[in-house]
N, C-alpha and C positions, 0 to 999 in steps of 0.2 A: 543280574539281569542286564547291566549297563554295556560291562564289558563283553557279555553274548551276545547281545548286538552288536557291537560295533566288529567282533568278527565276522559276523554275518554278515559284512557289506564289503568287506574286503572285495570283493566281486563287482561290487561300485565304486567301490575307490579305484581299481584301478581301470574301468572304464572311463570314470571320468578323468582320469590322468593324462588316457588316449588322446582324450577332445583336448585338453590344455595343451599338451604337445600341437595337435592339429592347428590350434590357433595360434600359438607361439612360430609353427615355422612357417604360419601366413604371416603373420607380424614382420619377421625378418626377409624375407622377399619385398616388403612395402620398401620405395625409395622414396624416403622424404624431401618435399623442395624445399628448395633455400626460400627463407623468410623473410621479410622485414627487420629490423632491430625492433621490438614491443619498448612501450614504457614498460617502467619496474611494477607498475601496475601485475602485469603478466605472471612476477615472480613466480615460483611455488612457495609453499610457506610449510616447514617442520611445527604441524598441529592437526589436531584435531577437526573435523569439520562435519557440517552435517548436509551436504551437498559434495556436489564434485568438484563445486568451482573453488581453488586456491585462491580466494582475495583476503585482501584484509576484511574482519570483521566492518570495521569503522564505513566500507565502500560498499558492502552487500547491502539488498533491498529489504532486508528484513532484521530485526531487533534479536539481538540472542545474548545469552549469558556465558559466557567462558569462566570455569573455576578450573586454574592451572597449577600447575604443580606447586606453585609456592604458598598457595591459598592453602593444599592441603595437605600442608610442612605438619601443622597444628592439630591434624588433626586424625590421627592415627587412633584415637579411641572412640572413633564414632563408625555411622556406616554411610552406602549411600545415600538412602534417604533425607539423613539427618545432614548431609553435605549440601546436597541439590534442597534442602528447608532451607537454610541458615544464607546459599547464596544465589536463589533464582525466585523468581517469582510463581515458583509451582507450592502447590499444596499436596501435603503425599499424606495419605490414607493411612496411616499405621495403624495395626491392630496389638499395637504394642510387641514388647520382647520376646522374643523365638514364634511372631505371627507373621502374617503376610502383609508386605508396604508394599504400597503400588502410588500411583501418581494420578493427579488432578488435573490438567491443562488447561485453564481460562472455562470451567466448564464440562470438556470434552472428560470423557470416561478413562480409564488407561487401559480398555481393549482398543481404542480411538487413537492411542500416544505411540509412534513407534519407538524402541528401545533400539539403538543399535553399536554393533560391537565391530572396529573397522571397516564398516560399510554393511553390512550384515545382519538381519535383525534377528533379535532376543523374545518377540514377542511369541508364546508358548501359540503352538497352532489348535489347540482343540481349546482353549481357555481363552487366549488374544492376549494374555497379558502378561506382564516380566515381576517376578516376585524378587523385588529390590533387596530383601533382606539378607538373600541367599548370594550375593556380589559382595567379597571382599574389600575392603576399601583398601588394602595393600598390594590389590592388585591394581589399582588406578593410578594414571598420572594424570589425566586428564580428563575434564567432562563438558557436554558444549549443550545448553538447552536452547531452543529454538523454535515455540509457540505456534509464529505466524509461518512457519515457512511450510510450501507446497508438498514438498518432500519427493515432486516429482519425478527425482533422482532415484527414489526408491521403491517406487508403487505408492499402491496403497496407503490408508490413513490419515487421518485427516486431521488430529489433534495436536501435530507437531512432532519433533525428535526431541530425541535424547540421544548423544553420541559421546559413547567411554571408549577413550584412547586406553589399554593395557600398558602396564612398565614395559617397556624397549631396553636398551644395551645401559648398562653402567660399570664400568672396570671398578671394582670394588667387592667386598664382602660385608655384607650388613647380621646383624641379626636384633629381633625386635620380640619382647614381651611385653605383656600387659596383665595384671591381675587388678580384678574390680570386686565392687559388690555384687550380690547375688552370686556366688561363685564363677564366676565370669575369668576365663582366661583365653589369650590367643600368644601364639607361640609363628615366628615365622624367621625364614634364611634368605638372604639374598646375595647371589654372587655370579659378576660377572668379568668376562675373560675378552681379551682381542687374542684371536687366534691366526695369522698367516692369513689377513684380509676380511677376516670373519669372526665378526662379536655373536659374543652366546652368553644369553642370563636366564637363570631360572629363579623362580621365585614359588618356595612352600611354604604352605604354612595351616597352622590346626587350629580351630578355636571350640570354646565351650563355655555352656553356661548352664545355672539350674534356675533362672528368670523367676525367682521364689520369692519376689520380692510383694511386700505388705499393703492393701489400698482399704478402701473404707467402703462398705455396701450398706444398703438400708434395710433393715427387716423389723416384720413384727414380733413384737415383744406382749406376751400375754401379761406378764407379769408390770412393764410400763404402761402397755392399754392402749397402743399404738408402735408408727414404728418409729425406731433407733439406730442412729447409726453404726455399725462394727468393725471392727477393725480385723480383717481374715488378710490371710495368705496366699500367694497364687501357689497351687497347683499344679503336678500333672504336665511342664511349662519348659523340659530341660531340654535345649540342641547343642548337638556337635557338627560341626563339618572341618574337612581338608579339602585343598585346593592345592594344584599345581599349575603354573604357569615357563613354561618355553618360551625363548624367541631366541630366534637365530637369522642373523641378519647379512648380508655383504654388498660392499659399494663397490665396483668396480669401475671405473671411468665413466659411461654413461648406462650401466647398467646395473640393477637393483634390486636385490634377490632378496624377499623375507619369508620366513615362515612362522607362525605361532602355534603353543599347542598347549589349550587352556583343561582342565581337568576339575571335575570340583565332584563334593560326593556330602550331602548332607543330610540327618536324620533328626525330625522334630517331633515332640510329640504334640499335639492338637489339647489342650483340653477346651477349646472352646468358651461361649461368651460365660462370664460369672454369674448370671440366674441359673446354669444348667451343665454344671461342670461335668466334663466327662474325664475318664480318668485308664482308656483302655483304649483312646486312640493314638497314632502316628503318622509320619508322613515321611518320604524318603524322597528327596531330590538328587539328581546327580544328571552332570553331564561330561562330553567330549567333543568338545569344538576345533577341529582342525583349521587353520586358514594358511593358504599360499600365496603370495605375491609377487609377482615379477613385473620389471617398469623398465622401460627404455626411453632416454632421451635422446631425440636425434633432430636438431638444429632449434625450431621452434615445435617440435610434436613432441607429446611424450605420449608412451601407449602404454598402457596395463592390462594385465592378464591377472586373474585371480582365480583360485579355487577354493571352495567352502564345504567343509564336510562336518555336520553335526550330530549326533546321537542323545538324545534328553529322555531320562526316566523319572516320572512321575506316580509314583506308587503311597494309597491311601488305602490303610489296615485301620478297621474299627469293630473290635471283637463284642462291644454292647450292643453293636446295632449289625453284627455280621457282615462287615464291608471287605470286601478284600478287591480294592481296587487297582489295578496294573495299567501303565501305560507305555507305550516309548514313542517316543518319536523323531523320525530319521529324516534330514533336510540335508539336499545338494544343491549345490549352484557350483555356476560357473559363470562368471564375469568379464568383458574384455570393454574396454574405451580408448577413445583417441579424442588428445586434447590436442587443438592445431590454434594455435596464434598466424592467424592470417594476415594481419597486419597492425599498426601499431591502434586500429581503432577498433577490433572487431577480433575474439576469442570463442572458436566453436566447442563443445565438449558432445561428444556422439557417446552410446553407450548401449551396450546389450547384454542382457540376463536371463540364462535360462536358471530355474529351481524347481527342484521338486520336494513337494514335502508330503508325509506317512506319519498316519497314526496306526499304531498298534495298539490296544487296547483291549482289556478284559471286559468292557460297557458295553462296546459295538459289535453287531452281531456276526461282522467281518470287517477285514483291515478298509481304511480311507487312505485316498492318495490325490491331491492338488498339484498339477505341473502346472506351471509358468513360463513364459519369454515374455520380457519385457523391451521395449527400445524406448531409448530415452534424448533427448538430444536437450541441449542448454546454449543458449547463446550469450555474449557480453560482449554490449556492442557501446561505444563511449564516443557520440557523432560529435562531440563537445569537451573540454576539457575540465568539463564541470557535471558533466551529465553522464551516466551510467543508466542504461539500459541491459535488463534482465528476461529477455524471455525466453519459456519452457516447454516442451510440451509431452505427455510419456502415454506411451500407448500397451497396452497388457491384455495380452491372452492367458486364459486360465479353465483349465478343464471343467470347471464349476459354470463358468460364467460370461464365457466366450470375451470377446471382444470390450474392453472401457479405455476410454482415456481420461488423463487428468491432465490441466495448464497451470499455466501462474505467468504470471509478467510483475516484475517487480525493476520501480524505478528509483534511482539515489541520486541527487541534489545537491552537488557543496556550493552552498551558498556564500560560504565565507572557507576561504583556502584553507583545508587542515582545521576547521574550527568548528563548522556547523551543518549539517547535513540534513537532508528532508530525507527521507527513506517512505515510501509506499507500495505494498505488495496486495495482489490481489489471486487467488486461485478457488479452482474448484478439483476436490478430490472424491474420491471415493472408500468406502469401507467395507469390505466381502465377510460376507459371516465369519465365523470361528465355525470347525470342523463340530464341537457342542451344539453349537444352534442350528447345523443342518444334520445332524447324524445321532443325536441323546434316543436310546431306545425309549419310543413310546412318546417322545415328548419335542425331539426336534423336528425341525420343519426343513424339507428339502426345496419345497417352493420360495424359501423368503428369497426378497429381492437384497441388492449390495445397499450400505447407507450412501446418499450421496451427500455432500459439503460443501458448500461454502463461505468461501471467509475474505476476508479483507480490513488490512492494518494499517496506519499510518504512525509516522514517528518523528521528532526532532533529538538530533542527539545534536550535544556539543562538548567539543574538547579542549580544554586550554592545559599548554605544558608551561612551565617557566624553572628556570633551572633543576629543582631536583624534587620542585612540587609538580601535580599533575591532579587536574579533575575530571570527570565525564557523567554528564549528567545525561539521563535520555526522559523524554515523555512522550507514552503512546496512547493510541486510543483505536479502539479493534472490533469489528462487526461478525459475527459466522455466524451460519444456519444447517441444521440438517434435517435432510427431509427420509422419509422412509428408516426411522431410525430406531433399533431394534429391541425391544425390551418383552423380558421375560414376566408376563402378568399370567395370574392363576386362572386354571380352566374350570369347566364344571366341576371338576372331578377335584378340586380344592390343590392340584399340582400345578407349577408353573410351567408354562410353556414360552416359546420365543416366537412373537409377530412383528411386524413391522409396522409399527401403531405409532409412531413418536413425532411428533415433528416441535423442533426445539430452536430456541433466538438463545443467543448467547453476544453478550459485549462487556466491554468493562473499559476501565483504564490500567496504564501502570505509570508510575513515577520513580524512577531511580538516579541514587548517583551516589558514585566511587570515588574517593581522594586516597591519594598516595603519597607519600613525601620520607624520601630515601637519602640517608646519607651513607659515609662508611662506618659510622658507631652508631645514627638512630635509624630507627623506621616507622613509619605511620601508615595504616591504612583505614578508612573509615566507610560504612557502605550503607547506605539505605534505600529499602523498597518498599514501596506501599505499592496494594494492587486492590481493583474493584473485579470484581465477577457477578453479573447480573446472567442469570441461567436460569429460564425457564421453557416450560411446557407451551406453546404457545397453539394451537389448535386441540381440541377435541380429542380423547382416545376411544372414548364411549360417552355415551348422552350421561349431561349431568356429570360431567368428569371435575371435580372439585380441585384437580391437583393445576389447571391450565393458571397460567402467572406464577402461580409457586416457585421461590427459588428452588432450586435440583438439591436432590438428596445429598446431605453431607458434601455440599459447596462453600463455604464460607463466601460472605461478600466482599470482607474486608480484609485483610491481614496486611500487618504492619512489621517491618522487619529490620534491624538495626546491629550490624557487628564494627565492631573495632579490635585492630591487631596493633602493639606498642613494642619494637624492638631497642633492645641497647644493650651494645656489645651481643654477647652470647646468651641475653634472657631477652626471651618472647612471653604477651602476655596478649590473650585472646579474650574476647566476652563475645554470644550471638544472645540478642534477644529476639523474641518473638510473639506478636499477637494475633492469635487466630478468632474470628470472629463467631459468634453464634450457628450451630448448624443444626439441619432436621434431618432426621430418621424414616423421615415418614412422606412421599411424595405430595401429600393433603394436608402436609404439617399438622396432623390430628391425633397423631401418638400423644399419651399420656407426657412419655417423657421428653415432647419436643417444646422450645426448640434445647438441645446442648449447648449449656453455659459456655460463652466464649472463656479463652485459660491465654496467660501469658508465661513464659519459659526463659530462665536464661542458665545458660551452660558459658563456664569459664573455663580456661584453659590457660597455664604457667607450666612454661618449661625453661632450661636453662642447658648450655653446652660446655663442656671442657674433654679435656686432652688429658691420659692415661695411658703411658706405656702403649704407644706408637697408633692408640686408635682414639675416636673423639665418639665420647658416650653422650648422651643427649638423656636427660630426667623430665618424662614428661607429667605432669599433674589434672586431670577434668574433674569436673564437677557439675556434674548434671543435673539441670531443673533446680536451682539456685534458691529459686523461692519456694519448695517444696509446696510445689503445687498438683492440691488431688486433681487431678481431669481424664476424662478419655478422648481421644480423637473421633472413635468408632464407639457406637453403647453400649454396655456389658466388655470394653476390651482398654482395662486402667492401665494407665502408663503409670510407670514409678515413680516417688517422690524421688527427694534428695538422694542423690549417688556418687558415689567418689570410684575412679579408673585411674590407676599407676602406670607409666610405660616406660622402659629402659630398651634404649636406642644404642648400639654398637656401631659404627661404622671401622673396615678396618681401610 
């Protein structure tokens, strides 16, 4: 089904090929003026980012996490999820192994959180949401979280980014295995080439598992006269997937030619929470993600042109309850911005986006289809040599919902040169349903209105280097609200339906700080985050609504989070703990089973490198859930005790 799609667009692809040609040879007719000389402020930076604007982290108006490739040397036997747990201050929803993880943001839901993949979002269009479990972590090199930011740059959404940079060029050959418990294996190739001005790497690879692993449930026992705990098996619980990843890249003087071309194809089966095992469902995910890139630097401008083509099939088969669910869904965009350094005090960054997105679907009683343009424009304007001014402002058209805009202004402080920084952002966004909540036969609403947002964060960060030690410590503290916010409560008819009944306060704090201390035989890094999340209902959804103050469903308040990484020589040696605090199931915390005992988690990891007839193998060893601890994130959905993951690392 995946790949008959995406023949069938061939007819759009190369339409939209047209338009990038169209804009590409308006691009080149532009004569750029000569410029100012910029401070180095102006740079561009090779990373990741979750905006347009290239600045250092440390200068932006807003708090964000960068976990970089060297962070996630270590960590080849986990996935995303467990990556963005171990070093952001997000909480991710796992339903445990071979289920759906999805993400938490200060509160905000993950239809709320955009996901996005070089500038590009992940977030599924009939659902709103990115099912983290299904993303390789061998295809990462980098990931960038970022809570409080506007996201102005991208539309919509209002609970923050997520931004995964894919592996780029490495002249090398790799190859990596892994065998664990629960029959657990992944198998992957990496190699990449310069060819006559032009790096090309690809990256495959297979994984699998039968998630059969053993937890403890409570049942009645006639014979003790009450209930007892048991000790059963998970079920019904086995996925596989393959992924392919392209990129083919060329620098040529001031021009910049990338492509990628991301492939993935996975099959789960479901058996759902452990009161009600089912044993006759599945689920097939698969996508094809094209991105195009082209970049010209010409004196102080630089202009990008981009094109994005996607194909994602989501198909749910459940032969107990006769489900034979189909879906696809087909997203184009087209991208073009011009960054102009105007002078050494003032960087403009303009931007426009057309996207369309399509569902196909066997639910809906005909195809759905959401076109966008968007214009975006970002300013950084620095009137002071101490003062960094950020403002934003993005305006979006959308067939659904005509005309919205969203702002932000975000302002940064160095108080003390290179040492101490105020950072304060302030936006209001918005949220347009999921193609589900206006289109579900019989049950969605084509009237709901968009969620609107706002939010507003402050922060001190500080930095001290001293020879080959370095620390950075930040502490924030962060306000949002949304009003018209959209939740699926049950009708007469005892089905759910989606109104827009919600109005929600959300604040909390976060406290972090990272040391590092690097030589050329040791290394040290140490890292801790503690975060509060106060989420609640805060007006009325119906008289007598018991749920208003309640913390938000499956929020923790508190969680406490602690890694340290110990290098010398060729052995590295990792620990991430973690405490997640008490959570409830139940909007009116009135479930029998609330609230969820809070659970703490620590996963190690030892590996060691050496050299073998002309290539350098790498042994890596984890050990997950250290204290074999029974808990679930989600109720009815146990995570595994104690687990052991082998990996053998090739580099040639």
């Amino acid at each position: 089904m995946l790949l008959s799609g995406v023949k069938a667009s061939v007819l759009n692809m190369i339409y939209f090929r047209l338009q990038l040609a169209l804009v590409l040879l308006f691009i080149l007719s532009l004569d750029a003026h000569a410029q100012s000389t910029a401070d180095s402020l102006w740079l561009d930076e090779v990373q990741v980012s979750a905006s347009r604007i290239d600045i250092l982290d440390t200068y932006q108006s807003v708090s964000s996490f960068r976990i970089d490739s060297a962070m996630l040397v270590s960590l080849k036997a986990t996935s995303v999820s467990d990556v963005l747990q171990y070093y952001s201050p997000l909480f991710i929803r796992n339903n445990g192994p071979g289920g759906l993880s999805t993400v938490n943001s200060r509160g905000f839901s993950s239809s709320q959180t955009q996901f996005i993949w070089n500038g590009f979002p992940l977030n599924h269009s009939m659902l709103g949401v990115t099912d983290l479990s299904i993303i390789p972590i061998s295809t990462v090199s980098e990931l960038l979280t970022s809570s409080g930011s506007g996201n102005t740059s991208f539309g919509d959404r209002g609970g923050g980014t997520i931004a995964i940079q894919t592996k780029g060029y490495k002249e090398k050959v790799a190859l990596y295995y892994q065998i664990g418990s629960f029959g657990e294996q992944k198998y992957s190739v990496e190699a990449g080439a310069h060819v006559s001005k032009v790096d090309v790497n690809i990256l495959a690879g297979f994984q699998s598992s039968d998630n059969d692993f053993k937890y403890s449930i409570r049942e009645f026992s006639n014979d003790a006269g009450g209930f007892i705990s048991v000790r059963k098996k998970r079920l019904y619980n086995e996925n596989e997937s393959a992924s392919v990843l392209v990129n083919i890249r060329s620098d040529i003087k001031r021009h910049e030619f990338q492509t990628k071309l991301w492939i993935l194809d996975s099959e789960n089966q479901i058996p759902g929470g452990i009161s009600s095992v089912n044993d006759a469902a599945f689920q097939n995910d698969g996508f094809v993600r094209w991105l195009t890139n082209w970049r010209l630097l010409q004196d102080k401008t630089t202009y990008n042109g981009s094109l994005y083509i996607a194909r994602q099939s989501l198909d749910y088969i459940d032969a107990n309850a006769s489900i034979n669910s189909l879906s696809d869904i087909q997203s184009d965009a087209i991208d073009f911005s011009i960054k102009s350094v105007l002078n050494n005090r003032l960087q403009i960054i303009s931007a426009i986006r057309a996207i369309r997105n399509k569902a196909i679907t066997s639910e809906y009683p005909t195809d759905v289809q959401r076109d966008e343009l968007s214009v975006n424009v970002n300013l950084v304007w620095t009137p002071t040599d101490f003062l960094f001014i950020y403002p934003a402002i993005h305006g979006n058209y959308n067939t659904d919902y005509g005309v919205n805009y969203s702002a932000e202004l975000g302002l940064n402080t160095e108080l003390v040169k290179e040492q101490l920084f105020l950072k304060v952002n302030a936006a209001r966004n918005y949220v347009a349903p999921t193609f589900n909540d206006l289109y579900w036969p019989g049950l969605g609403n084509p009237e709901l209105e968009i969620e609107e947002v706002a939010k507003m964060e402050s922060s001190l960060l500080h930095k001290l280097k001293i020879s080959n030690w370095s620390v950075e410590t930040k502490v924030l503290g962060y306000i949002s609200s949304i009003e018209n916010g959209i939740r699926w409560l049950p009708n007469g008819q005892g089905e759910s339906a989606p109104q827009n009944i919600e109005s929600l306060d959300l604040s909390g704090i976060e406290w972090s700080s990272e040391t590092r201390w690097n030589t050329k035989t040791w290394g040290l890094r140490t890292g801790i985050i503690i975060t509060q999340v106060l989420a609640s209902i805060s007006e009325e959804r119906f008289e007598n609504d018991a749920s208003v103050g309640k913390q938000l469903i499956y929020t923790p308040e508190w969680q406490y989070k602690a890694n340290v990484s110990f290098r010398f020589k060729q052995l590295t040696t990792s620990a991430f703990y973690n405490f997640v605090d008490d959570r409830y199931s139940s909007s009116d915390h009135s479930s029998p089973f609330d609230p969820l005992s809070s659970y703490q988690t620590l996963d190690v990891v030892a590996s060691i490198k050496f050299m073998h007839k002309l290539a350098e193998h790498s042994l890596q060893i984890t050990i997950r859930n250290v204290f074999d601890e029974e808990y679930s994130v989600i109720r009815d959905y146990p995570l595994p005790g104690r687990h052991l993951k082998i990996s053998i690392i090739t580099n040639f």
